[in-house]
VEXBA-581373 format. One line per field, with one value per residue: residue number from 0; residue in three letters; chain; x, y negated, z negated of N, C-alpha, C in turn. Coordinates in pm, 1 decimal. Example, Ala and Ser with C-alpha at 12.3 -4.5 7.8 and 13.67 -1.06 7.14 Angstrom:
% VEXBA-581373
lolo <- 0 1
nunu <- ALA SER
marro <- A A
nu <- 1319.0 1285.0
nv <- 569.0 225.0
nw <- -780.0 -708.0
cau <- 1230.0 1367.0
cav <- 450.0 106.0
caw <- -780.0 -714.0
cu <- 1320.0 1290.0
cv <- 330.0 -3.0
cw <- -780.0 -787.0
This chain:
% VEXBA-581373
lolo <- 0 1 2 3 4 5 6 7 8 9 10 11 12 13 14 15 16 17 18 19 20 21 22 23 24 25 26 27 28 29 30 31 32 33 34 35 36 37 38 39 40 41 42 43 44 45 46 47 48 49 50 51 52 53 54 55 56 57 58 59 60 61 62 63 64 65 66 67 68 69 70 71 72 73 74 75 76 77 78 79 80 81
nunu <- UNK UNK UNK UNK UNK UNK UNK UNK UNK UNK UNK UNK UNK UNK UNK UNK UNK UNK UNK UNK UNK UNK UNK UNK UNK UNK UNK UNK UNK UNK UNK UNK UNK UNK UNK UNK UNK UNK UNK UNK UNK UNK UNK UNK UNK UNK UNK UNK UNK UNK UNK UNK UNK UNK UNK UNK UNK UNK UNK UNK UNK UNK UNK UNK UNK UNK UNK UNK UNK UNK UNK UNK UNK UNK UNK UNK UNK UNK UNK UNK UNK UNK
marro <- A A A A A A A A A A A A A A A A A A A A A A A A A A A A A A A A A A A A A A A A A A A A A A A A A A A A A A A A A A A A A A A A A A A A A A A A A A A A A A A A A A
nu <- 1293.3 1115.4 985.7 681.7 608.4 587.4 354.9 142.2 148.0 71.0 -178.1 -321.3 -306.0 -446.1 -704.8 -758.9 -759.9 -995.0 -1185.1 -1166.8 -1300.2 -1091.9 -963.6 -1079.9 -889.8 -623.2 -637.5 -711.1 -477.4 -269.3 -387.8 -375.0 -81.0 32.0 -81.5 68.7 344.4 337.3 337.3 585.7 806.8 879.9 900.6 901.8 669.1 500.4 601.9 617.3 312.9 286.2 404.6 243.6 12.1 147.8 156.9 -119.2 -233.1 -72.4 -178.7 -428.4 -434.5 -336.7 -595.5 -727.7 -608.8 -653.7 -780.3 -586.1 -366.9 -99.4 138.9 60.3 136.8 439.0 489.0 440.8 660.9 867.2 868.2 798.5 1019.3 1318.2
nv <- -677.0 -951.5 -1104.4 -1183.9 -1075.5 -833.7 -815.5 -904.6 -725.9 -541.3 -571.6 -614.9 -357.2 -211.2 -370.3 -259.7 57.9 46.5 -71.0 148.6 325.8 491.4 735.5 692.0 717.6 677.1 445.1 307.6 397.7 270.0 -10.2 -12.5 24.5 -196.7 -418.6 -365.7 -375.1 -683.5 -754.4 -632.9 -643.4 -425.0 -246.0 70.2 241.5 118.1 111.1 424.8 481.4 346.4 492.4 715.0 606.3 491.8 703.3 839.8 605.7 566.2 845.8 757.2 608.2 744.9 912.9 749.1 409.1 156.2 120.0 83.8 -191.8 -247.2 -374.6 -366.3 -130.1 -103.7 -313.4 -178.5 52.6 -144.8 -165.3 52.7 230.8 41.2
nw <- -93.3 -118.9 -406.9 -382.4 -98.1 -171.3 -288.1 -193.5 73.9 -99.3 -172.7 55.0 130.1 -39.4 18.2 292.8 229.5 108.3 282.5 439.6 286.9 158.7 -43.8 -367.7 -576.5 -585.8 -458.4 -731.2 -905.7 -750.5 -785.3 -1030.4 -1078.0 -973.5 -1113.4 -1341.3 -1235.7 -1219.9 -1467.8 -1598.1 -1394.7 -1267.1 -1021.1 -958.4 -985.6 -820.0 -565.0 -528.1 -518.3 -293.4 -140.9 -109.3 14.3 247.2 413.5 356.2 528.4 806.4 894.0 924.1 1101.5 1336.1 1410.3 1489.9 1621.5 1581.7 1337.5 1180.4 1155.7 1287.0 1204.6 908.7 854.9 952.8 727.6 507.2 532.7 516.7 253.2 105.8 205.6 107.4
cau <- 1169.9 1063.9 774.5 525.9 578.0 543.1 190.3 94.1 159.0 -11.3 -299.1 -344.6 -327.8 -558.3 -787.7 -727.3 -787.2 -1133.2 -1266.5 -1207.7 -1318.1 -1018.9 -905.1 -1050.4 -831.0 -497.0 -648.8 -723.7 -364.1 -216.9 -393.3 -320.8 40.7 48.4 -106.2 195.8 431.3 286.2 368.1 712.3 847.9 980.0 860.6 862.3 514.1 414.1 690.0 572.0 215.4 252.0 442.5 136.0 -54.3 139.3 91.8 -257.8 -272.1 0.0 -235.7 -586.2 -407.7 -304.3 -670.8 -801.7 -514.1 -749.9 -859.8 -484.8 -258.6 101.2 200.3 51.5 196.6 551.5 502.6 457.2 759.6 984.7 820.3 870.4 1194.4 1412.4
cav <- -743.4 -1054.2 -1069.2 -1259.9 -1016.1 -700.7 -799.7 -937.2 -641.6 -390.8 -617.1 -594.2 -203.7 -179.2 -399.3 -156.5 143.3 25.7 -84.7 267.6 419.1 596.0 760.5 592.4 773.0 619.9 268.3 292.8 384.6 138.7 -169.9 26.1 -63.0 -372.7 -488.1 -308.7 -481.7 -826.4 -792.0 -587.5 -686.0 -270.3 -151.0 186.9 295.6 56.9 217.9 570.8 489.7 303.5 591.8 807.6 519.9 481.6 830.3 803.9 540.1 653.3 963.0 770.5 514.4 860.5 948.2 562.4 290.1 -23.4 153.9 -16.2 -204.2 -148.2 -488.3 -350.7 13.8 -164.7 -402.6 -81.7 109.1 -187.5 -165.1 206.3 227.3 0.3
caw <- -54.2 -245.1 -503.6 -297.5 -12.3 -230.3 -361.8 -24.5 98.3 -185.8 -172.1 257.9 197.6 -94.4 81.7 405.6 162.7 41.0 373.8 495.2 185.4 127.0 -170.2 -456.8 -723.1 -498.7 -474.3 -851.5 -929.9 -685.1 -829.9 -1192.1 -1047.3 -890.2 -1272.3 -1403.6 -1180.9 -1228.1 -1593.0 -1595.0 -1256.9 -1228.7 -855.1 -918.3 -1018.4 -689.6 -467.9 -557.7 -505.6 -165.2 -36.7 -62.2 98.3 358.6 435.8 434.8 644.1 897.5 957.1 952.5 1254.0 1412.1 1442.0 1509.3 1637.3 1581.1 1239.1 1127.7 1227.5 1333.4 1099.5 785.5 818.4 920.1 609.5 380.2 517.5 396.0 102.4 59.5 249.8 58.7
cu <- 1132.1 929.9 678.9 503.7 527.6 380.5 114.7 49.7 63.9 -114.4 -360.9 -403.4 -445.0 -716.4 -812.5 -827.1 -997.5 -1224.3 -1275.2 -1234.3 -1276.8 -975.9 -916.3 -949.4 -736.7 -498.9 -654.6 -599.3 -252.4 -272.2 -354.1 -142.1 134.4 33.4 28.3 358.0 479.4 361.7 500.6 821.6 940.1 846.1 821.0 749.2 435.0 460.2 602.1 390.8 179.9 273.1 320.5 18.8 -31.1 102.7 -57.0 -291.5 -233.7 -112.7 -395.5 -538.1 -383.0 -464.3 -746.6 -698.7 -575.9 -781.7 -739.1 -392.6 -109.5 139.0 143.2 145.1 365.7 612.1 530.5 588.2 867.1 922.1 847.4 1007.6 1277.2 1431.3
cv <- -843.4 -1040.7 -1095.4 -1107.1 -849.5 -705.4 -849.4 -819.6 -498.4 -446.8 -590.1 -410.7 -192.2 -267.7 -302.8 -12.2 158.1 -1.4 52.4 380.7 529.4 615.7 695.7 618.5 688.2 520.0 248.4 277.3 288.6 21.7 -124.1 -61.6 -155.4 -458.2 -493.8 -371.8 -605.1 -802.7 -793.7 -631.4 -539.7 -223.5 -13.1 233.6 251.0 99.4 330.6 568.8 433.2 361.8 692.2 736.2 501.6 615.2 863.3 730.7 541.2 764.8 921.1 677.4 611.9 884.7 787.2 479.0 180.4 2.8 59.2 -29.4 -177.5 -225.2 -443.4 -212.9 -21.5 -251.9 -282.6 -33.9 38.3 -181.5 -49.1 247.7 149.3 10.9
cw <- -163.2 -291.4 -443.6 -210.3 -44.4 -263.7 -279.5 2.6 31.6 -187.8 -5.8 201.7 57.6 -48.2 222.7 309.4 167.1 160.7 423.6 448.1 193.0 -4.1 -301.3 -548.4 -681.7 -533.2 -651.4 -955.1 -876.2 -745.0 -953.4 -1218.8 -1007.2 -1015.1 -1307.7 -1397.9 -1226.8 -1384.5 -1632.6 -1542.2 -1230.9 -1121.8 -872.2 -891.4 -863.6 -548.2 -425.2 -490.7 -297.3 -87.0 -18.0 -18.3 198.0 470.0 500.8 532.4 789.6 976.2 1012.1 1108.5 1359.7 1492.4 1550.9 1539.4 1591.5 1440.1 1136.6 1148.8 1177.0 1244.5 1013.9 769.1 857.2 761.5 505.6 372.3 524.7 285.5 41.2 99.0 214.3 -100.1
């Protein structure tokens, strides 16, 4: 996945996150690692963190479809799946 689309991407879901005031500790560690990123350019820390985002979000679209969409929770799982 190219750089743009990675921080695209972690930015959509921490914006997502915060509108549905989920998890601040998560979002806190996700932008912790998106910083981290930006500086390093090593994924992991942002990997690791998006997988328990997508998670969350996976389960809150379960309850709600419209709450988020199908193109952000596709966008994550290339982001976590490769």
């Amino acid at each position: 996945m190219a750089v743009k689309n990675l921080e695209k991407t972690v930015l959509s879901v921490l914006e997502k996150l915060e509108k549905l005031k989920l998890d601040d500790q998560l979002q806190a560690e996700l932008n912790w690692c998106l910083g981290s990123y930006e500086y390093d350019q090593n994924p992991v820390g942002v990997i690791e963190k998006s997988s328990k985002a997508l998670e969350l979000l996976k389960s809150k679209r379960e309850e709600n479809a419209r709450a988020v969409s199908k193109k952000l929770i596709e966008d994550l799982e290339k982001l976590v799946l490769n």
